[in-house]
Biopython code that builds the backbone (N, CA, C, O; Angstrom):
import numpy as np
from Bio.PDB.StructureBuilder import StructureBuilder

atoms = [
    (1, "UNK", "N", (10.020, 5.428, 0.656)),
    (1, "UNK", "CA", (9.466, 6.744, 0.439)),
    (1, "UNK", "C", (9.232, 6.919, -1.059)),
    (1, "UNK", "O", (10.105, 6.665, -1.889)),
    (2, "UNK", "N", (7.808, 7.441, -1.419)),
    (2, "UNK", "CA", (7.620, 7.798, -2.943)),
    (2, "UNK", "C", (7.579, 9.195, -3.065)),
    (2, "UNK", "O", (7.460, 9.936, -2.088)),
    (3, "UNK", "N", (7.702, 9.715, -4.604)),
    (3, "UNK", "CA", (7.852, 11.394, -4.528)),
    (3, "UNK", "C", (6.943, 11.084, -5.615)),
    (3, "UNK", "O", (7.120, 10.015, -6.201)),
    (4, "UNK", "N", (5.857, 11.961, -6.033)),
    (4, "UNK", "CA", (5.599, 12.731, -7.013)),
    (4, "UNK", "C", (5.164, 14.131, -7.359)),
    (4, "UNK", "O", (4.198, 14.696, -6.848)),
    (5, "UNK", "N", (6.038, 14.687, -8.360)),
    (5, "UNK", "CA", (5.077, 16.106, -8.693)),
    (5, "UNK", "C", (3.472, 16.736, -8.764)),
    (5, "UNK", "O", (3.016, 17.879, -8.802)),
    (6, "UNK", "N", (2.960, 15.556, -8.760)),
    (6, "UNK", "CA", (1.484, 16.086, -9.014)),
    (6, "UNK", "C", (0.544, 16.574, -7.920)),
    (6, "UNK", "O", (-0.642, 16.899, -7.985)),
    (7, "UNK", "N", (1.495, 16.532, -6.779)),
    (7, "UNK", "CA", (1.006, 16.681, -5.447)),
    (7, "UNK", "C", (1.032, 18.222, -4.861)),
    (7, "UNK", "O", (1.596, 19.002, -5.628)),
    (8, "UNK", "N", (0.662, 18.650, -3.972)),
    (8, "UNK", "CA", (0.868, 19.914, -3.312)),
    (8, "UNK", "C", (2.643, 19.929, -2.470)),
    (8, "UNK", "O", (3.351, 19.026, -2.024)),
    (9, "UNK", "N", (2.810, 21.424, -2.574)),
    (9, "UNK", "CA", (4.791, 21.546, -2.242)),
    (9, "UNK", "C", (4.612, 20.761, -1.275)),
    (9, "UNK", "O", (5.682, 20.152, -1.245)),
    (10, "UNK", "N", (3.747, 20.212, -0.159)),
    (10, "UNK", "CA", (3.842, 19.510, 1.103)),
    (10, "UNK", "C", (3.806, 18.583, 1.531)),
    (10, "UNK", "O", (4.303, 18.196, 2.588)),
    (11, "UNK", "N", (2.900, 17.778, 0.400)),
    (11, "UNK", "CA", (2.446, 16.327, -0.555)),
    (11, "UNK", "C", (3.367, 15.453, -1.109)),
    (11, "UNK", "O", (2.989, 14.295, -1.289)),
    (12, "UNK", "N", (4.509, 15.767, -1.421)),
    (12, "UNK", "CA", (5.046, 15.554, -3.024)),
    (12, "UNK", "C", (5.797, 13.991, -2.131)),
    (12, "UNK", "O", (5.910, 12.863, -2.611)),
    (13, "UNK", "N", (6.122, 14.370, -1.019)),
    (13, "UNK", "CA", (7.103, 12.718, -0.874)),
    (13, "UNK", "C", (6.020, 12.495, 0.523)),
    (13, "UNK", "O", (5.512, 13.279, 1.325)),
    (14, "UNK", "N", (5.980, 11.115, 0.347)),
    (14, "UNK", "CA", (5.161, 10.344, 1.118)),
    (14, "UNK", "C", (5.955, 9.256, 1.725)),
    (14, "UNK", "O", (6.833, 8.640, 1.120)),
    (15, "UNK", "N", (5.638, 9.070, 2.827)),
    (15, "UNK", "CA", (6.554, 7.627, 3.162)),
    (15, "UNK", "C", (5.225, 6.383, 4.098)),
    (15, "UNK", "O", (4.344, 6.556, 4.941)),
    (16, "UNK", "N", (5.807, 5.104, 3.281)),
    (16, "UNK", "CA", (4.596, 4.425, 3.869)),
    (16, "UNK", "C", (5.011, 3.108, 3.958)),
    (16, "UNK", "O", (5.212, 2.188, 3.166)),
    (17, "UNK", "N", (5.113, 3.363, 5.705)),
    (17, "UNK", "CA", (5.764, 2.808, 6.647)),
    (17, "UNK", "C", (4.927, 1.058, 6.349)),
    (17, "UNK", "O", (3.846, 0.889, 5.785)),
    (18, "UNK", "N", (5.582, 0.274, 6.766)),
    (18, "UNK", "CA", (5.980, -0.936, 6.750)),
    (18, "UNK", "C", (6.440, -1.844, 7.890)),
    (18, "UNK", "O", (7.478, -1.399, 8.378)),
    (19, "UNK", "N", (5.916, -3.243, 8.625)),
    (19, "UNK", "CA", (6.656, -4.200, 9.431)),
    (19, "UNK", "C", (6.199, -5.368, 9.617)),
    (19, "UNK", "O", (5.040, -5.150, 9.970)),
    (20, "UNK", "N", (6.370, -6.583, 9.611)),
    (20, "UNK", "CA", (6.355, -7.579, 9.690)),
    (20, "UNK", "C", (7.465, -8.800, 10.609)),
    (20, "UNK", "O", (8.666, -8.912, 10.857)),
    (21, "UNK", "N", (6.487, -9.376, 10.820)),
    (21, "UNK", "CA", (7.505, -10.279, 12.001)),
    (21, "UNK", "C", (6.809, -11.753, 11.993)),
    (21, "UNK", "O", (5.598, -11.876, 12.175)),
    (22, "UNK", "N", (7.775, -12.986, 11.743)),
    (22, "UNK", "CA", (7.094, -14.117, 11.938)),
    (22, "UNK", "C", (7.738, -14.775, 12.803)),
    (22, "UNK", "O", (8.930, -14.482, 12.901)),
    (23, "UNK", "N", (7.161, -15.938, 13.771)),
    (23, "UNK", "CA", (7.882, -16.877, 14.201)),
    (23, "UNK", "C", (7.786, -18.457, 14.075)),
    (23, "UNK", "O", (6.781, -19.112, 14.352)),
    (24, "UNK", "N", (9.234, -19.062, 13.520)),
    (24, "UNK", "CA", (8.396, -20.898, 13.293)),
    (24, "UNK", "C", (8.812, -21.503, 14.510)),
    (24, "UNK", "O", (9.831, -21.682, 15.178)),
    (25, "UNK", "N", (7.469, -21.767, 14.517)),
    (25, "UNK", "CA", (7.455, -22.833, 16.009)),
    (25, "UNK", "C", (7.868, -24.298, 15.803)),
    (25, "UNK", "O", (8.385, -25.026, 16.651)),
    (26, "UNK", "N", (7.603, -24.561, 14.730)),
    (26, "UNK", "CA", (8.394, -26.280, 14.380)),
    (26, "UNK", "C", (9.504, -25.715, 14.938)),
    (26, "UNK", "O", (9.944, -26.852, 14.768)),
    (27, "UNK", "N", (10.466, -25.055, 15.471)),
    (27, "UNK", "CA", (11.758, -25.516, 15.634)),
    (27, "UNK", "C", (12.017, -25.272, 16.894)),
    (27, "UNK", "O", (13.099, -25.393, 17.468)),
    (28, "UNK", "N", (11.003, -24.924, 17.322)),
    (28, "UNK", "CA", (11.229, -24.911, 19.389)),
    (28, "UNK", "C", (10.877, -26.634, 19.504)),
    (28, "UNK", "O", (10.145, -27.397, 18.875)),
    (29, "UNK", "N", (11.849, -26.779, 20.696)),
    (29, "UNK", "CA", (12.227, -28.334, 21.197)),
    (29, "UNK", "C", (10.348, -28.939, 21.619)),
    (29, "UNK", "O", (10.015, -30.076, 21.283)),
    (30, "UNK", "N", (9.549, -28.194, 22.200)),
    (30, "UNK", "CA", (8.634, -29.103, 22.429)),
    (30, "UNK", "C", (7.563, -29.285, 21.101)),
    (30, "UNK", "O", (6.489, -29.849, 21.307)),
    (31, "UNK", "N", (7.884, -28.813, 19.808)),
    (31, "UNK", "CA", (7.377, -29.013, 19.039)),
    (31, "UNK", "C", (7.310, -30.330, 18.171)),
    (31, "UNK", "O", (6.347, -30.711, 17.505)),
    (32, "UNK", "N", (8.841, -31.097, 18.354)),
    (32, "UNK", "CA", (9.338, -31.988, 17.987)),
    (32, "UNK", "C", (8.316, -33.469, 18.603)),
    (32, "UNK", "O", (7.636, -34.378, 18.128)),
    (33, "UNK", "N", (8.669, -33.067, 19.650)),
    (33, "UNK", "CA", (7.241, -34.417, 20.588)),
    (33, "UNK", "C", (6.427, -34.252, 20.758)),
    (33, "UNK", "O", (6.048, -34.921, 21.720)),
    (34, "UNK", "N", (5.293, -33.299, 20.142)),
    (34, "UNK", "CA", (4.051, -33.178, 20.058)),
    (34, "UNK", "C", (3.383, -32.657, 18.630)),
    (34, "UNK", "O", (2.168, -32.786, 18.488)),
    (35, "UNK", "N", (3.799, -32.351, 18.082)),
    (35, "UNK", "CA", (3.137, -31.937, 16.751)),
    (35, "UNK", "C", (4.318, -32.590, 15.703)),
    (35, "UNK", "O", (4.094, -33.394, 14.798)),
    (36, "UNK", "N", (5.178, -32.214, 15.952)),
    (36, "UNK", "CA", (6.434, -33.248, 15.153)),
    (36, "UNK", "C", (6.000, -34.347, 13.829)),
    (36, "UNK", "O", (6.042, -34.636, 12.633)),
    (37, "UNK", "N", (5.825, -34.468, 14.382)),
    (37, "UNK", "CA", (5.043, -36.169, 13.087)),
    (37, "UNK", "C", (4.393, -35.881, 12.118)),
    (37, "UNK", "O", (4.481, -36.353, 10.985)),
    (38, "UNK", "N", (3.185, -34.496, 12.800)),
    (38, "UNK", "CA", (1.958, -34.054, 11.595)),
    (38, "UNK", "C", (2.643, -32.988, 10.796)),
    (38, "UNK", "O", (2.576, -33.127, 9.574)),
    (39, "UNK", "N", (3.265, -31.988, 11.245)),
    (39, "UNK", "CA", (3.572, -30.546, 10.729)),
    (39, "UNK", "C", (5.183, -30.680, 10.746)),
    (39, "UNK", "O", (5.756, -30.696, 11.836)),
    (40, "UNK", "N", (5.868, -30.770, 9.621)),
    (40, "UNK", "CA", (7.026, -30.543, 9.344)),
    (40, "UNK", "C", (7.610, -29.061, 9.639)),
    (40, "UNK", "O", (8.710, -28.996, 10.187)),
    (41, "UNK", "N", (6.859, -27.748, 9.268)),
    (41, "UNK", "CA", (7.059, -26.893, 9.213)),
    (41, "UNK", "C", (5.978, -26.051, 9.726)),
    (41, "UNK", "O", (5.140, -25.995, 8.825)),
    (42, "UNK", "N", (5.683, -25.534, 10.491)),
    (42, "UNK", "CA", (4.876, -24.503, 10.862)),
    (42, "UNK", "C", (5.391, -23.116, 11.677)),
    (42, "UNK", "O", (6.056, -23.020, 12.709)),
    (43, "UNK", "N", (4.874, -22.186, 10.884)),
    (43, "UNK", "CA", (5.305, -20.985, 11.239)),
    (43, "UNK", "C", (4.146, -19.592, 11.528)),
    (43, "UNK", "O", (3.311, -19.595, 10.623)),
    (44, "UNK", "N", (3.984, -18.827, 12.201)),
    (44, "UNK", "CA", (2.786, -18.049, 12.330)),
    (44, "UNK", "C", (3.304, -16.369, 11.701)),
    (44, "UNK", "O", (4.449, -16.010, 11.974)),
    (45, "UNK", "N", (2.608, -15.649, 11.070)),
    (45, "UNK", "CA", (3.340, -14.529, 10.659)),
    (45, "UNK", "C", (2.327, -13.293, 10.653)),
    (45, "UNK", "O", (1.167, -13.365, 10.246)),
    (46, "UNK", "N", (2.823, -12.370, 11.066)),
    (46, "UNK", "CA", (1.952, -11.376, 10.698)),
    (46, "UNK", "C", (2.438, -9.981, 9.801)),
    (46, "UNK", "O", (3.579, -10.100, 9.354)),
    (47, "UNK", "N", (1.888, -8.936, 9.534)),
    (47, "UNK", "CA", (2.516, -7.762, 9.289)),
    (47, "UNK", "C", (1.255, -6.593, 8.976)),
    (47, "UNK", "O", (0.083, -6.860, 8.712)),
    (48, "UNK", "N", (1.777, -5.445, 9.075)),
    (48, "UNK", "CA", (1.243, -4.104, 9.293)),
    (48, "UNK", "C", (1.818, -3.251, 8.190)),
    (48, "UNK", "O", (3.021, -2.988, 8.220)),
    (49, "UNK", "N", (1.204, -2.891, 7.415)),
    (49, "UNK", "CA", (1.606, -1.532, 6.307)),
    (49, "UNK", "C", (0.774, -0.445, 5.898)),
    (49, "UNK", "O", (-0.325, -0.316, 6.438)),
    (50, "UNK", "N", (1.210, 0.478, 4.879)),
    (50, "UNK", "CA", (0.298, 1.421, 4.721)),
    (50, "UNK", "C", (1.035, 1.120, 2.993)),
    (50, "UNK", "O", (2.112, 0.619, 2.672)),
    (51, "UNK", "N", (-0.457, 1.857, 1.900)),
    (51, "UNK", "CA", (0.045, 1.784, 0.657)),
    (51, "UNK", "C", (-0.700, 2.819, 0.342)),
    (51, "UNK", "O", (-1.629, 3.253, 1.023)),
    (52, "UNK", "N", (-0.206, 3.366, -0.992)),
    (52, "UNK", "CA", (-0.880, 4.927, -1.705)),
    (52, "UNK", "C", (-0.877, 4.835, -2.956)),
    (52, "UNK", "O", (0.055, 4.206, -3.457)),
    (53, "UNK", "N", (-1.673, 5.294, -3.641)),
    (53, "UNK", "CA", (-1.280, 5.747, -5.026)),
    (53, "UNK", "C", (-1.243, 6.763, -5.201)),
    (53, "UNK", "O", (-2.132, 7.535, -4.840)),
    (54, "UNK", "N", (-0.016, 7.163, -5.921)),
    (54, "UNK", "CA", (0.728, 8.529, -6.209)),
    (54, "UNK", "C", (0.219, 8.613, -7.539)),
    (54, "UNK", "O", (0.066, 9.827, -7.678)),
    (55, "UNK", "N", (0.011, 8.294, -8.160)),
    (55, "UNK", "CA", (-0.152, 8.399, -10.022)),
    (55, "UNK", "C", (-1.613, 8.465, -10.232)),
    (55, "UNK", "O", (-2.130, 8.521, -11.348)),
    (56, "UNK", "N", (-2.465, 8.452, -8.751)),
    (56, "UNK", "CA", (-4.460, 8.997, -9.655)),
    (56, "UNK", "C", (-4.443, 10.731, -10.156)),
    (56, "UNK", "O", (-5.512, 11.177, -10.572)),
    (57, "UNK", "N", (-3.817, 11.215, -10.129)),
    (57, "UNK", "CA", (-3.884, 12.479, -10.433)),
    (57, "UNK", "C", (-3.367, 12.916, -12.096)),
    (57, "UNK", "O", (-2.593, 11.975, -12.269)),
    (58, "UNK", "N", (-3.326, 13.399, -12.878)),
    (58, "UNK", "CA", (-2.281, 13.951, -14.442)),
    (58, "UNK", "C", (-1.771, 15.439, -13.517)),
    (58, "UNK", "O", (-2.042, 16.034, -12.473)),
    (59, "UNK", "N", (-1.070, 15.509, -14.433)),
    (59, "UNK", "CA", (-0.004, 16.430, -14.432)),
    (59, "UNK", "C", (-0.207, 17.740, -13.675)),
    (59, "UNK", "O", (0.568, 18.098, -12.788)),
    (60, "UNK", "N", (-1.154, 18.363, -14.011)),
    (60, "UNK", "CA", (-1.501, 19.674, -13.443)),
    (60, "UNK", "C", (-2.965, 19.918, -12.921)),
    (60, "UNK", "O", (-3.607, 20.932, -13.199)),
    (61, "UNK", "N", (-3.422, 18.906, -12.150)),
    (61, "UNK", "CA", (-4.550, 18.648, -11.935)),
    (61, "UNK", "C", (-4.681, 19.450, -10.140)),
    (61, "UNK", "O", (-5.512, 19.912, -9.358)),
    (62, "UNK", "N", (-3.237, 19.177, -10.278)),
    (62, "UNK", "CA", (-4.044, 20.011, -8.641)),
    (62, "UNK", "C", (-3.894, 21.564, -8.510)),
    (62, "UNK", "O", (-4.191, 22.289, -7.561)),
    (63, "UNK", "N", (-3.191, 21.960, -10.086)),
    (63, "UNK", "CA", (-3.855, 23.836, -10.026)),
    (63, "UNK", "C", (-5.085, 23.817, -11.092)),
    (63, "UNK", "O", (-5.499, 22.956, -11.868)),
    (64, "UNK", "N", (-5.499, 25.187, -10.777)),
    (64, "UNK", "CA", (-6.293, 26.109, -11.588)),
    (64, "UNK", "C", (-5.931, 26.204, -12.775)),
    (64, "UNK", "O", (-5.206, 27.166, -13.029)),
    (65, "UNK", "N", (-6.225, 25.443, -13.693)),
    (65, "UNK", "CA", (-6.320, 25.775, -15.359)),
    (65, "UNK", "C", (-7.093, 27.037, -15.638)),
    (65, "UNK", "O", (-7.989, 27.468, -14.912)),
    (66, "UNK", "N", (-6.799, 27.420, -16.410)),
    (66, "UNK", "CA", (-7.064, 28.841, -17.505)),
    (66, "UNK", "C", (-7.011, 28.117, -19.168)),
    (66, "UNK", "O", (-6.223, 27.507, -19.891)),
    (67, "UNK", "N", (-8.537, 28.698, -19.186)),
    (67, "UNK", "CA", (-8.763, 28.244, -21.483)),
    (67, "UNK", "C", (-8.542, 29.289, -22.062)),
    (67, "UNK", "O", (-8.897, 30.242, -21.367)),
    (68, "UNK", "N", (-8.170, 29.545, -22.906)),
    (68, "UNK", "CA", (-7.904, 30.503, -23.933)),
    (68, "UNK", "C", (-9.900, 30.987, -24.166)),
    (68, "UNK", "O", (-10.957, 30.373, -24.314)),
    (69, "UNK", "N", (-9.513, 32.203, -24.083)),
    (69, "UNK", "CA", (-11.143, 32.679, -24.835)),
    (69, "UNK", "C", (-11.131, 34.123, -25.384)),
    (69, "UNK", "O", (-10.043, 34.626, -25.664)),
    (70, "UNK", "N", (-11.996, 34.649, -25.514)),
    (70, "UNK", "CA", (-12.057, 36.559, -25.345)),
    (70, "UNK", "C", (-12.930, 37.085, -24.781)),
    (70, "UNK", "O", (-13.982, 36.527, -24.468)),
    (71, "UNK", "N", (-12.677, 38.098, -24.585)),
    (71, "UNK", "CA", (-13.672, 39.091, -23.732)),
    (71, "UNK", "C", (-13.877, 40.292, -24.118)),
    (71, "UNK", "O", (-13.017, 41.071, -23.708)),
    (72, "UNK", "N", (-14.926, 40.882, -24.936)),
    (72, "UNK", "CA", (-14.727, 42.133, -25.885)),
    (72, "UNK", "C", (-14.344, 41.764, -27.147)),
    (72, "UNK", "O", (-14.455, 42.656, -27.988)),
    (73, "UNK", "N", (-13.933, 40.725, -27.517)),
    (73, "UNK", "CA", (-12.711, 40.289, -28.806)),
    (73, "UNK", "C", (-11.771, 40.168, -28.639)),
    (73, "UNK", "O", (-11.144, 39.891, -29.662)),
    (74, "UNK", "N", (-11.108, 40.240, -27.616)),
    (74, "UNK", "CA", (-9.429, 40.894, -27.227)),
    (74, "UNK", "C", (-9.280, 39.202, -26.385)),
    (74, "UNK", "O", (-10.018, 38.577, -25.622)),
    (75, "UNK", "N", (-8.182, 38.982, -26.890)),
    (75, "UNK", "CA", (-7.880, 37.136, -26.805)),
    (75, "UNK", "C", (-7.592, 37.489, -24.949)),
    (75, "UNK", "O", (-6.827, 38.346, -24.509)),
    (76, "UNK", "N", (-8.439, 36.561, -24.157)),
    (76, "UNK", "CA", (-7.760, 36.363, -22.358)),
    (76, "UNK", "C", (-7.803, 34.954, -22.304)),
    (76, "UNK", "O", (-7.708, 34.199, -23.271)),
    (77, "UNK", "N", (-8.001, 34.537, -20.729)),
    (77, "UNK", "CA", (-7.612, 33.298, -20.371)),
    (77, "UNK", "C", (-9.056, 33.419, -19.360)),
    (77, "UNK", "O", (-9.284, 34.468, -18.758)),
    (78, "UNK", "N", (-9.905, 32.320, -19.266)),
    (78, "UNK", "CA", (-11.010, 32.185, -18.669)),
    (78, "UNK", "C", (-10.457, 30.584, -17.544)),
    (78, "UNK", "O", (-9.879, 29.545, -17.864)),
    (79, "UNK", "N", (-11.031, 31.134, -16.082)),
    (79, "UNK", "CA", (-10.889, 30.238, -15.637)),
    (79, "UNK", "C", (-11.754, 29.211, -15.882)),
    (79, "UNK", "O", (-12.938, 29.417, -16.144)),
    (80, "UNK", "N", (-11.164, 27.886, -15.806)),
    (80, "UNK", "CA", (-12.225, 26.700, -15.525)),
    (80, "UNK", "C", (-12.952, 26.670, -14.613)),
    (80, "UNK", "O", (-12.751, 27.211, -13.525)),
    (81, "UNK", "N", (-14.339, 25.735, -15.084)),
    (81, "UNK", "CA", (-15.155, 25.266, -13.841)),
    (81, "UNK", "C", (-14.568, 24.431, -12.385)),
    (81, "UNK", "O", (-14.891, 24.516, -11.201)),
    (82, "UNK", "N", (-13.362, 23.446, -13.265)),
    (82, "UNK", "CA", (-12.904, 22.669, -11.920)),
    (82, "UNK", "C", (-11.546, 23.475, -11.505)),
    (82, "UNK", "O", (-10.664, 23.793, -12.303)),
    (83, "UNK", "N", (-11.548, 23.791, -9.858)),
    (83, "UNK", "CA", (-10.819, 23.758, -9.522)),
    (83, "UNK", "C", (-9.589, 23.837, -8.785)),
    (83, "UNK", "O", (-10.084, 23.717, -7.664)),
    (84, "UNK", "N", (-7.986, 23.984, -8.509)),
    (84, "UNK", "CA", (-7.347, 23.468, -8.534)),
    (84, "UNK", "C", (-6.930, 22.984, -6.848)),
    (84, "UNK", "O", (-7.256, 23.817, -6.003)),
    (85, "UNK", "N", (-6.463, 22.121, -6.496)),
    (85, "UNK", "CA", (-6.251, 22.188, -4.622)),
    (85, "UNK", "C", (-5.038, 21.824, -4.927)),
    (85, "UNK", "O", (-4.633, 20.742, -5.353)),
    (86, "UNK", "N", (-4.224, 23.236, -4.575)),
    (86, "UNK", "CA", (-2.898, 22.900, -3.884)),
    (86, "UNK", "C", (-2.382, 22.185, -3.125)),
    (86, "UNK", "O", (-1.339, 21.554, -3.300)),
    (87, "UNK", "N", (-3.275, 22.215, -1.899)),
    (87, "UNK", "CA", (-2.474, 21.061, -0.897)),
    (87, "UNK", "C", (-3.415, 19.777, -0.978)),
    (87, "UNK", "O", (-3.980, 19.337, 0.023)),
    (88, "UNK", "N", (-3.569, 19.084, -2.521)),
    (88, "UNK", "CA", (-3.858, 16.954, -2.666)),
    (88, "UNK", "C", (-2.892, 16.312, -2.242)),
    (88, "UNK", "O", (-1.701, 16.621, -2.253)),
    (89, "UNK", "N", (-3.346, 15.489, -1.895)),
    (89, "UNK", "CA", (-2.369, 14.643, -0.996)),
    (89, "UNK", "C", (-2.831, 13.215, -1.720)),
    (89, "UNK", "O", (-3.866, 13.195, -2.387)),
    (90, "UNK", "N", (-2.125, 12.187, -1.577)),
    (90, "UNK", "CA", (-2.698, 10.826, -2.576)),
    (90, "UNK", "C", (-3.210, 10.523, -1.195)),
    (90, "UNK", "O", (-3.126, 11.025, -0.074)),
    (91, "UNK", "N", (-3.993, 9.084, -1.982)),
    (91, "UNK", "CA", (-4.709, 8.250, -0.562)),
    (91, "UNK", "C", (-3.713, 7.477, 0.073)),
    (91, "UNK", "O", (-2.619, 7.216, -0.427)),
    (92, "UNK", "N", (-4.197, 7.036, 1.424)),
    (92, "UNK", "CA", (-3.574, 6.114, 2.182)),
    (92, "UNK", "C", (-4.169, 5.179, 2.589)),
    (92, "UNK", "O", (-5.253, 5.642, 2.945)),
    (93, "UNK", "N", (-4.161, 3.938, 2.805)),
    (93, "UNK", "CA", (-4.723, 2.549, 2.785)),
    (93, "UNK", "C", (-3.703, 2.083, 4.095)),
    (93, "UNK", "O", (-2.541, 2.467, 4.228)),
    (94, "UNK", "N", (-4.464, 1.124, 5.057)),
    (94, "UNK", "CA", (-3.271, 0.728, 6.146)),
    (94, "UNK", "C", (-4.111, -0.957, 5.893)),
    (94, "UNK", "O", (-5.290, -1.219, 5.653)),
    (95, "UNK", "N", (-3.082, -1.720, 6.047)),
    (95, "UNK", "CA", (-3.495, -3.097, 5.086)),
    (95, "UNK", "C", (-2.821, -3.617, 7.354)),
    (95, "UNK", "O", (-2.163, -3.012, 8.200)),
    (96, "UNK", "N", (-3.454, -4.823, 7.310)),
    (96, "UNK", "CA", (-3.057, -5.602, 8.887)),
    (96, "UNK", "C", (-3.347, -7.353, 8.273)),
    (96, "UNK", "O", (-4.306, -8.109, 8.117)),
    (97, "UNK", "N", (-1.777, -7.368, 8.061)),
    (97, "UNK", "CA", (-2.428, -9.361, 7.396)),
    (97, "UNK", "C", (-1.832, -10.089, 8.776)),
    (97, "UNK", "O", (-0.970, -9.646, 9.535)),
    (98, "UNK", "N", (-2.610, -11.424, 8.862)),
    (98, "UNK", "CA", (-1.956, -12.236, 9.708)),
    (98, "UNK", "C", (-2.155, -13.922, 8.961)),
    (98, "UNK", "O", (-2.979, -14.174, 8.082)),
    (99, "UNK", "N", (-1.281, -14.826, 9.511)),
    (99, "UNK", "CA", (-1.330, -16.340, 8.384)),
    (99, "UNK", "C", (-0.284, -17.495, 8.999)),
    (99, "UNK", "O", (0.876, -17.208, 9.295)),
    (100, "UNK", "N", (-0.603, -18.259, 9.087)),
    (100, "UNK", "CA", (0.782, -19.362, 8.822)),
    (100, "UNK", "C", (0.685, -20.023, 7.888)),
    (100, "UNK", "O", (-0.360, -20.037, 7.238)),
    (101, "UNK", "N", (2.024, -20.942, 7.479)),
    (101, "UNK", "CA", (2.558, -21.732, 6.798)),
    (101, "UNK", "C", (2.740, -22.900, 7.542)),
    (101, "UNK", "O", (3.106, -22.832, 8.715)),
    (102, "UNK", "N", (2.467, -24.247, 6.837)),
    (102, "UNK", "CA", (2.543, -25.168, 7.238)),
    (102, "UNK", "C", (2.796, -25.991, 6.233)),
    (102, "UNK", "O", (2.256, -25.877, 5.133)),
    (103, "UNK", "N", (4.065, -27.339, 6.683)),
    (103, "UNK", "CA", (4.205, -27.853, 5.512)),
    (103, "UNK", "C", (4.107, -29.480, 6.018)),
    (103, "UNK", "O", (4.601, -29.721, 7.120)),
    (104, "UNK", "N", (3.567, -30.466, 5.356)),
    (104, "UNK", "CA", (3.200, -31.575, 5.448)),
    (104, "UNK", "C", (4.058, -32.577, 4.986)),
    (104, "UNK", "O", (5.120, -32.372, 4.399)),
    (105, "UNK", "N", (3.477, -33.885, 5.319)),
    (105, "UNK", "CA", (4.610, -35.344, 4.739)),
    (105, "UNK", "C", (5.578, -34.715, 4.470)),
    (105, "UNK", "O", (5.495, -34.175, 3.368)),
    (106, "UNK", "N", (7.088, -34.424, 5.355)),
    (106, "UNK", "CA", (8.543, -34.201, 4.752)),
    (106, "UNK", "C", (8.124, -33.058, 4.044)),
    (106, "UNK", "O", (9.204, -32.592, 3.683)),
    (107, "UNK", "N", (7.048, -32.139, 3.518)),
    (107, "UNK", "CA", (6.787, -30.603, 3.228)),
    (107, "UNK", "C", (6.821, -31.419, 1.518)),
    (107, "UNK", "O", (7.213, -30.907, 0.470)),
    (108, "UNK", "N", (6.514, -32.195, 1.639)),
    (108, "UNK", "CA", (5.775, -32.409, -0.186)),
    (108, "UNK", "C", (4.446, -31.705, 0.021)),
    (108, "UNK", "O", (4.104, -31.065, -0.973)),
    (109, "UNK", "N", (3.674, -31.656, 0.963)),
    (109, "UNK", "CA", (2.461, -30.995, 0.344)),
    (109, "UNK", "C", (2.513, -29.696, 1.667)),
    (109, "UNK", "O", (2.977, -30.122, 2.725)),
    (110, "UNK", "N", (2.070, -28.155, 1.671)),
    (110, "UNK", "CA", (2.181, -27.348, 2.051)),
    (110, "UNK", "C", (0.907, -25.916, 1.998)),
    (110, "UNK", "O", (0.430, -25.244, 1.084)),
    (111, "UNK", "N", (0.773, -25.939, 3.164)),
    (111, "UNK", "CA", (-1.086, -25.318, 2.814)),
    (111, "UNK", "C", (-0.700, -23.977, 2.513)),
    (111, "UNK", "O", (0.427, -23.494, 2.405)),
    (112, "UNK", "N", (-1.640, -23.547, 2.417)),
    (112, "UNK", "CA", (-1.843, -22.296, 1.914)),
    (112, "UNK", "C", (-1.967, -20.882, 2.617)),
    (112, "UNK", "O", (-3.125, -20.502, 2.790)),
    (113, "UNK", "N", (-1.300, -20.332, 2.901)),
    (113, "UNK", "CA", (-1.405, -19.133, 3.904)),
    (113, "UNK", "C", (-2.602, -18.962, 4.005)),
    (113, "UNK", "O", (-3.336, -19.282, 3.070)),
    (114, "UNK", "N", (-3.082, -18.437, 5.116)),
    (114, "UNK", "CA", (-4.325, -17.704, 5.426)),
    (114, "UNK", "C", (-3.538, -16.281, 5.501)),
    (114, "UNK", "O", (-2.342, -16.145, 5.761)),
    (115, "UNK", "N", (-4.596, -15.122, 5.180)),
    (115, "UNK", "CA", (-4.273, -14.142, 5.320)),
    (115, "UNK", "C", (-5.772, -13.220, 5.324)),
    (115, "UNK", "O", (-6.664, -13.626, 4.579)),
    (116, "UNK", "N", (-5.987, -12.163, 6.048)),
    (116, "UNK", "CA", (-6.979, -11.049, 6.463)),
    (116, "UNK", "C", (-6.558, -9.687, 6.002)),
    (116, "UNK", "O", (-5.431, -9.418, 6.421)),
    (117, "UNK", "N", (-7.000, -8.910, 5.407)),
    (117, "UNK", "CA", (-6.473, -7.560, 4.598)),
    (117, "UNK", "C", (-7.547, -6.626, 5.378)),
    (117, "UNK", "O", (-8.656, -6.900, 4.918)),
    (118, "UNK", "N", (-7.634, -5.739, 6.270)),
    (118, "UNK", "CA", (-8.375, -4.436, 6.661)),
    (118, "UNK", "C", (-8.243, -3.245, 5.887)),
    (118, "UNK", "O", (-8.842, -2.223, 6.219)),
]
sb = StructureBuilder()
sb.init_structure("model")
sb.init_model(0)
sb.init_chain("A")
sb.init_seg("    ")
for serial, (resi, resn, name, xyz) in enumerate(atoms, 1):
    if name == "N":
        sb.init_residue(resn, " ", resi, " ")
    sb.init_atom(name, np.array(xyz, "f"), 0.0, 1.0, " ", f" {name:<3s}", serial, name[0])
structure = sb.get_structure()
């Protein structure tokens, strides 16, 4: 879970959920007498998350600023052109990777995950 102030009172903590699960099949018994020889190590993996950024916003960006000015001569506060939304919320991104690992000759040489990002 992340918190930041720059968010609306409803905004401010976010939680962004997370799971992953792999399984290596080199070590189930019929792997041994059939793939055994080529693939020392092979394993299939996937996982599911969500990510945000909390920090695109500064400080007081999600109220209504007021500039110093006058009106008549007499010093007020003029609203700005932009502005403010109480209830911003940061973005959310949901990422879905999937890949194996595989490792070769006794795992001296070892490929390279594949992986897919949505």
């Amino acid at each position: 879970m992340d918190g930041a102030s720059t968010f609306g009172e409803n905004e401010r903590n976010q939680l962004f959920a997370k799971a992953s699960v792999s399984y290596i099949l080199s070590e189930e018994d019929f792997w041994e007498n059939t793939f055994g020889d080529v693939f020392n190590v092979f394993k299939l993996r996937s996982s599911w998350g969500q990510a945000g950024n909390l920090t695109a916003l500064s400080a007081f960006q999600r109220f209504t600023l007021l500039s110093p000015g006058a009106i008549n001569g007499s010093p007020s506060l003029i609203q700005n052109r932009q502005q403010g939304d109480l209830n911003i919320a940061p973005e959310r991104q949901e990422e879905f990777e999937f890949g194996f690992d595989a490792g070769f000759l006794n795992n001296r040489l070892l490929s390279l995950p594949i992986t897919n990002k949505m």
